[in-house]
VEXVO-244293 format. One record per residue: residue in three letters; z, y, x of N, C-alpha, C in turn. Coordinates in nm, 2 decimals, decimal comma. Atoms other than C-alpha are relative to their C-alpha. Example, Ala and Ser with C-alpha at 12.3 -4.5 7.8 and 13.67 -1.06 7.14 Angstrom:
<pts>
PT  aa    nc3    nc2    nc1   cac3   cac2   cac1    cc3    cc2    cc1
PT ALA   0,00  -0,12   0,09   0,78  -0,45   1,23   0,00   0,12   0,09
PT SER   0,00  -0,11  -0,09   0,71  -0,11   1,37   0,08   0,11  -0,08
</pts>
This chain:
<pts>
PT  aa    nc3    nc2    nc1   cac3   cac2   cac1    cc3    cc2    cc1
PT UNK  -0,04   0,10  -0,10  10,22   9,05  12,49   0,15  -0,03  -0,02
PT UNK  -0,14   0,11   0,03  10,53   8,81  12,47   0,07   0,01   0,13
PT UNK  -0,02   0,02  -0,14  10,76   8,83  12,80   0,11   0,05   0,03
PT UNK  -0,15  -0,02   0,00  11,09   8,83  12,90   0,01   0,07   0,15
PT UNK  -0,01  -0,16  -0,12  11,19   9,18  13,13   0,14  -0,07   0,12
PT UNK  -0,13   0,03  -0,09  11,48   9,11  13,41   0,09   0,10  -0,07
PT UNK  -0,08  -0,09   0,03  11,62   9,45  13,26  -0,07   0,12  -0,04
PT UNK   0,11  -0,13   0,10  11,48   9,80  13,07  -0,05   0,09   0,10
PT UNK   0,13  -0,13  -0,12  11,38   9,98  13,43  -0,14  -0,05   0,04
PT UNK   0,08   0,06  -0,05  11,11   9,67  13,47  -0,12   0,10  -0,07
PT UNK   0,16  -0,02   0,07  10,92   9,85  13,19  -0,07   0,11   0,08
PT UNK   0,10  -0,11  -0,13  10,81  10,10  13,46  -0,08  -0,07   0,05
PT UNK   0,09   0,06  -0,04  10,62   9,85  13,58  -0,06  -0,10  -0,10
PT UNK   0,10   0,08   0,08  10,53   9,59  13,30  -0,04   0,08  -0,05
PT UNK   0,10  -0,04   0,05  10,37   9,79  13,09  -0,09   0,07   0,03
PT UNK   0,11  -0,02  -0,08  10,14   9,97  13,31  -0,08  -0,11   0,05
PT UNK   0,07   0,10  -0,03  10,05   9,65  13,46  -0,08  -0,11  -0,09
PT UNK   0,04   0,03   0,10   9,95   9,52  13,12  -0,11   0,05  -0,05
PT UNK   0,13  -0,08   0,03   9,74   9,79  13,07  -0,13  -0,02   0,10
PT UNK   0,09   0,01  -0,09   9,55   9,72  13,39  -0,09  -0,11  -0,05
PT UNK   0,03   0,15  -0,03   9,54   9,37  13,29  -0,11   0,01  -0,12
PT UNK   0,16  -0,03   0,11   9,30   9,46  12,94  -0,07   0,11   0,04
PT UNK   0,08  -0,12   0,00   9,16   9,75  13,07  -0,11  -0,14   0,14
PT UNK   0,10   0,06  -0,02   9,00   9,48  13,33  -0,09  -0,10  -0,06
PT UNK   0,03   0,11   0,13   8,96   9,19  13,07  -0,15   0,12  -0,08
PT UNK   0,06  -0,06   0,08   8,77   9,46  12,85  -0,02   0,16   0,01
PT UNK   0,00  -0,16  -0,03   8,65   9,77  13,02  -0,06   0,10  -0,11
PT UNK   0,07  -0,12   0,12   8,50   9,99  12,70   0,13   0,00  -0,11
PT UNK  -0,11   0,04   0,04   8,85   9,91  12,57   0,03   0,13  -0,04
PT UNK  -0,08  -0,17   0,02   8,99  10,25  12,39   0,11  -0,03  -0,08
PT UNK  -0,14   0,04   0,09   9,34  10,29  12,23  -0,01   0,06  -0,12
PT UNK   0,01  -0,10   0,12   9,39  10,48  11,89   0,00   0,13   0,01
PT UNK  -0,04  -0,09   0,01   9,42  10,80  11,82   0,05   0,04  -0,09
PT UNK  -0,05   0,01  -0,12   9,66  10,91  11,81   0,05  -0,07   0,06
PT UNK  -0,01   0,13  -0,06   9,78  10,68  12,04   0,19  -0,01  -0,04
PT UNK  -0,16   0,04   0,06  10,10  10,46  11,93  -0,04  -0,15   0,08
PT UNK  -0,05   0,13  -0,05  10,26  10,17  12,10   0,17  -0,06  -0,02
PT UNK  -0,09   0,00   0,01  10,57  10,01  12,04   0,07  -0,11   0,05
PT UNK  -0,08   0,15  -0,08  10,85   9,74  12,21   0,08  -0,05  -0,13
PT UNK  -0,15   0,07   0,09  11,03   9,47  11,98   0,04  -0,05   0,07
PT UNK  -0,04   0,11  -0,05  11,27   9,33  12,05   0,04  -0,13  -0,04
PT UNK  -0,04   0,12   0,10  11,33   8,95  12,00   0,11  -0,09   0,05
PT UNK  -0,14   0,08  -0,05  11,66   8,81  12,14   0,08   0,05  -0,18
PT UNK  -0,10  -0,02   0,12  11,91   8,79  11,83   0,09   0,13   0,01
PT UNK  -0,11  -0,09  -0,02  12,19   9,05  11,99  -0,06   0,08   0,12
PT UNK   0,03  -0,05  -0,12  12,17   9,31  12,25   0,02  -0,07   0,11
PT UNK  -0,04   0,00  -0,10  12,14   9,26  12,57  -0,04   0,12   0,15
PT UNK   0,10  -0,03  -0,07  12,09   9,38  12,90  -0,05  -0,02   0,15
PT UNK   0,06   0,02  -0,13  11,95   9,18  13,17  -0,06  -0,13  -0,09
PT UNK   0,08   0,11   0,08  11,65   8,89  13,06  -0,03   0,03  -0,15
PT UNK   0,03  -0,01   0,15  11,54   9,05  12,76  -0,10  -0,05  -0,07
PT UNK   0,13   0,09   0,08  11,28   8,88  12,52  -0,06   0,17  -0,06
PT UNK   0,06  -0,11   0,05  11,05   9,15  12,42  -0,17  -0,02  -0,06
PT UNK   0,15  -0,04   0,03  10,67   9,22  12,27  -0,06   0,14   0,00
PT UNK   0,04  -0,14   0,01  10,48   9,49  12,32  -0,14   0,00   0,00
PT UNK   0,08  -0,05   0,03  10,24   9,65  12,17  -0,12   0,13  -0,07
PT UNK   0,06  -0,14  -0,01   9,96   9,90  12,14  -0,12  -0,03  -0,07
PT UNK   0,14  -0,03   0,17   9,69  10,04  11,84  -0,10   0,02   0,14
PT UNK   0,14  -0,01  -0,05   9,31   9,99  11,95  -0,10   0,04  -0,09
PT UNK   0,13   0,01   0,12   9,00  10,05  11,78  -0,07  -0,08  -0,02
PT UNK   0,05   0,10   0,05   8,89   9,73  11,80   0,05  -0,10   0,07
PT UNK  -0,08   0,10  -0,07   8,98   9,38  11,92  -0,10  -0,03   0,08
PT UNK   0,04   0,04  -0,08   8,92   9,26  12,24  -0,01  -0,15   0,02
PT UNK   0,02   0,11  -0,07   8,89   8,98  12,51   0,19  -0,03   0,00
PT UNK  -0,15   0,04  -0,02   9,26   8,81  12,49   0,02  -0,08   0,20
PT UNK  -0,02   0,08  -0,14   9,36   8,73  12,85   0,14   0,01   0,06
PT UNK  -0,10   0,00  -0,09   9,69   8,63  13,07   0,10   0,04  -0,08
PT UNK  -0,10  -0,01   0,11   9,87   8,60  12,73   0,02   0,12  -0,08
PT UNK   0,01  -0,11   0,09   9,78   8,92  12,59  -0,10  -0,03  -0,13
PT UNK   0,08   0,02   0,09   9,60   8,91  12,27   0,03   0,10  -0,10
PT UNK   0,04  -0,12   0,00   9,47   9,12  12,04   0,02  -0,06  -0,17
PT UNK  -0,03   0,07   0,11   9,57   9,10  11,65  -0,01   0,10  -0,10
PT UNK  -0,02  -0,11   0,14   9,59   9,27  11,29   0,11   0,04  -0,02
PT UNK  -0,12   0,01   0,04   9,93   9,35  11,17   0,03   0,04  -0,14
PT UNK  -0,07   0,00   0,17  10,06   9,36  10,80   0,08   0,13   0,09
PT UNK  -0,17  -0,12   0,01  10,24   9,72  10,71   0,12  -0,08  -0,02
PT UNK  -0,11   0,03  -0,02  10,58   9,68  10,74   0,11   0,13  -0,06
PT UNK  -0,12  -0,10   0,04  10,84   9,92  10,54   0,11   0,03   0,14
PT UNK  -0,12  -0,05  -0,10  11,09  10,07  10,85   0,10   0,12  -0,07
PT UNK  -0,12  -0,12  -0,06  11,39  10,30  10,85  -0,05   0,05   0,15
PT UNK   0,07  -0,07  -0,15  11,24  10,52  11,17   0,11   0,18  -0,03
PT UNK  -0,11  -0,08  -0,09  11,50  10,75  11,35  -0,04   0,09   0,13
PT UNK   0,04  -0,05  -0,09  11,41  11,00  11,58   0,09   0,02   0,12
PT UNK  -0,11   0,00  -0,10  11,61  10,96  11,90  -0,01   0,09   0,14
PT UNK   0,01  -0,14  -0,09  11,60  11,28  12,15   0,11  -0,01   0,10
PT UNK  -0,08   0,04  -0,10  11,76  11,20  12,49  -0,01  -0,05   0,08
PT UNK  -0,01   0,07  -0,12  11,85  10,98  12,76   0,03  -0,15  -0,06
PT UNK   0,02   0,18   0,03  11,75  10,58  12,69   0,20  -0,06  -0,01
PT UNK  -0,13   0,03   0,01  12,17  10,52  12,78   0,03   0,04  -0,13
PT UNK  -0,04  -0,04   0,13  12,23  10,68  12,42  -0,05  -0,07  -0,14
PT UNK   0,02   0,09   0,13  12,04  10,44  12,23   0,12  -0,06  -0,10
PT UNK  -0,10   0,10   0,07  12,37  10,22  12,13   0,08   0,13  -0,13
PT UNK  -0,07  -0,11   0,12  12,53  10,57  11,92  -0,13  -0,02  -0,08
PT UNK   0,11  -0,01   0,18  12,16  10,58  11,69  -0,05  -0,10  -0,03
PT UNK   0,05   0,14   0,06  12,12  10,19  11,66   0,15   0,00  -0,11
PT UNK  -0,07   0,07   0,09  12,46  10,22  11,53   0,02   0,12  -0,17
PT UNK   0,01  -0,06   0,15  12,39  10,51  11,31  -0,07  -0,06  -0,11
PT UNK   0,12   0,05   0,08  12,07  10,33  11,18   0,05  -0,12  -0,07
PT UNK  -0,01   0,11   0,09  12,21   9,99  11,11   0,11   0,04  -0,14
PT UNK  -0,08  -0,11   0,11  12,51  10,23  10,91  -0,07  -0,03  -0,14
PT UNK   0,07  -0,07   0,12  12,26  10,34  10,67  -0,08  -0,08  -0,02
PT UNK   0,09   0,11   0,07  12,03  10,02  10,65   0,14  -0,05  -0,13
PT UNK  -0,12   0,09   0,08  12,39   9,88  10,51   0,08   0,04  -0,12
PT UNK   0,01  -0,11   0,13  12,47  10,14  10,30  -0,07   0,03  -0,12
PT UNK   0,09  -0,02   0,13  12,18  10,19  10,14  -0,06  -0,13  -0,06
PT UNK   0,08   0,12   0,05  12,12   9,83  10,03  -0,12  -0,05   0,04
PT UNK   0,13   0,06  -0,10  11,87   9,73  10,27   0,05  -0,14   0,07
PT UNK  -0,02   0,09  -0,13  11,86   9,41  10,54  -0,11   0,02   0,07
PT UNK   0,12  -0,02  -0,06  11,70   9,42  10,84  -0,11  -0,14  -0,02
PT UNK   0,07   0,09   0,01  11,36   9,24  10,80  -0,05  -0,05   0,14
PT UNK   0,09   0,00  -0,08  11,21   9,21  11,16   0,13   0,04   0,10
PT UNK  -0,09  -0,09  -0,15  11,35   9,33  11,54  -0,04   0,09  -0,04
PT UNK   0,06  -0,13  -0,03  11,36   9,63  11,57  -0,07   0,05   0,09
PT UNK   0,08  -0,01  -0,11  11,13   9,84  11,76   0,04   0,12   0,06
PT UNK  -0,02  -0,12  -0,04  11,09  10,14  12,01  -0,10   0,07   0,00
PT UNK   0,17  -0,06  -0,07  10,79  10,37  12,03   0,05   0,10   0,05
PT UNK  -0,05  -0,11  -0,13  10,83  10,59  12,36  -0,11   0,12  -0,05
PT UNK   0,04  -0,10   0,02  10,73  10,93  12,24  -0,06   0,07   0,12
PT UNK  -0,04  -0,07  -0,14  10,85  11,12  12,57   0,05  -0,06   0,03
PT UNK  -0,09   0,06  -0,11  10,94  11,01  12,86  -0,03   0,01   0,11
PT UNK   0,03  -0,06  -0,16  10,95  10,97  13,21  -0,13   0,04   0,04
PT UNK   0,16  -0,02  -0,04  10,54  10,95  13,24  -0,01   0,15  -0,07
PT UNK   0,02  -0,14   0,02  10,56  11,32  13,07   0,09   0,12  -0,02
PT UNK  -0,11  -0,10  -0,03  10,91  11,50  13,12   0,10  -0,05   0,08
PT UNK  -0,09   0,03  -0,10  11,13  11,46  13,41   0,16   0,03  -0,10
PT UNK  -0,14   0,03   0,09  11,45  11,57  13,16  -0,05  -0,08  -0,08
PT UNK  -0,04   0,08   0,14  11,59  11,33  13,00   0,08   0,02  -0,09
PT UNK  -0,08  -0,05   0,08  11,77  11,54  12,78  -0,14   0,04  -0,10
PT UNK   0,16  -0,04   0,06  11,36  11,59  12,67  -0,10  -0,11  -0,08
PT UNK   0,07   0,13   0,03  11,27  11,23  12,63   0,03   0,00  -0,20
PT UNK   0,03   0,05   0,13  11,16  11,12  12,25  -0,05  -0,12  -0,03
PT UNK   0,06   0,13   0,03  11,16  10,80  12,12   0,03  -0,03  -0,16
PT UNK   0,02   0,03   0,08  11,11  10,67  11,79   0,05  -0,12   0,00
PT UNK  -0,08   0,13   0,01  11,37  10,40  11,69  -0,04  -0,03  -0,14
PT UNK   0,06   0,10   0,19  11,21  10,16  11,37   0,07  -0,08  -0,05
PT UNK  -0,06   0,17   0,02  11,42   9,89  11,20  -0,10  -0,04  -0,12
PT UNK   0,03   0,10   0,14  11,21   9,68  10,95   0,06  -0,03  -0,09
PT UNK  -0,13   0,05   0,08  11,38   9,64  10,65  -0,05  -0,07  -0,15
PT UNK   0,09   0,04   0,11  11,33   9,49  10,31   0,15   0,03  -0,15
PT UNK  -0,12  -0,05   0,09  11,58   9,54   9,98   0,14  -0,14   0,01
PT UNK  -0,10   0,14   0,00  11,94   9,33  10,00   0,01  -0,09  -0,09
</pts>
């Protein structure tokens, strides 16, 4: 789903509410195992209030598309993937390690980048505990 957040605490609430919204659309509905979801983002530059975002999560099969959610294939995609261990505030030090070494190593980025929430608040109260998986798309320069 396609949808622009007020700011990054909304996702405590959209994406649970997303899940409600196919799990009624398509109640025999199961995710992958193991289970993977991930946020792009699609505004050009950071920001952080009104962000454009998509998010998305592996199924085992395709559903009922409803209330702008829809259900799709996706082409592999080559990433640089960064493991980022901490508090969400610290993203900006390992986006800028990452783009570093996309630029270094003769890469461009191909795609937004994404996030997949490893850990986090829904399973460790530290956030010195949280794990997230930062991906940039990339293709050769």
């Amino acid at each position: 789903k396609r949808l622009v957040v007020p700011d990054y605490s909304a996702y405590f609430s959209v994406i649970p509410a997303i899940g409600r919204t196919v799990s009624e659309a398509n109640p025999d509905m199961k995710c992958a195992t193991p289970e993977y979801c991930f946020i792009s983002y699609l505004d050009p530059e950071y920001k952080e209030r009104d962000i454009s975002i998509e998010y998305n999560e592996a199924v085992v099969a395709m559903g009922n598309d409803v209330d702008g959610i829809f259900f799709r294939e996706m082409p592999a995609v080559t990433v640089v993937a960064v493991m980022h261990k901490g508090a969400y505030v610290d993203f900006p030090q390992t986006y800028a390690f990452v783009m570093d070494w996309v630029e270094k190593s003769g890469y461009r980025v191909a795609e937004s980048p994404r996030e997949s929430y490893i850990d986090g608040v829904w399973n460790n109260t530290s956030e010195e505990n949280w794990l997230t998986e930062i991906q940039v798309p990339l293709e050769k320069a």
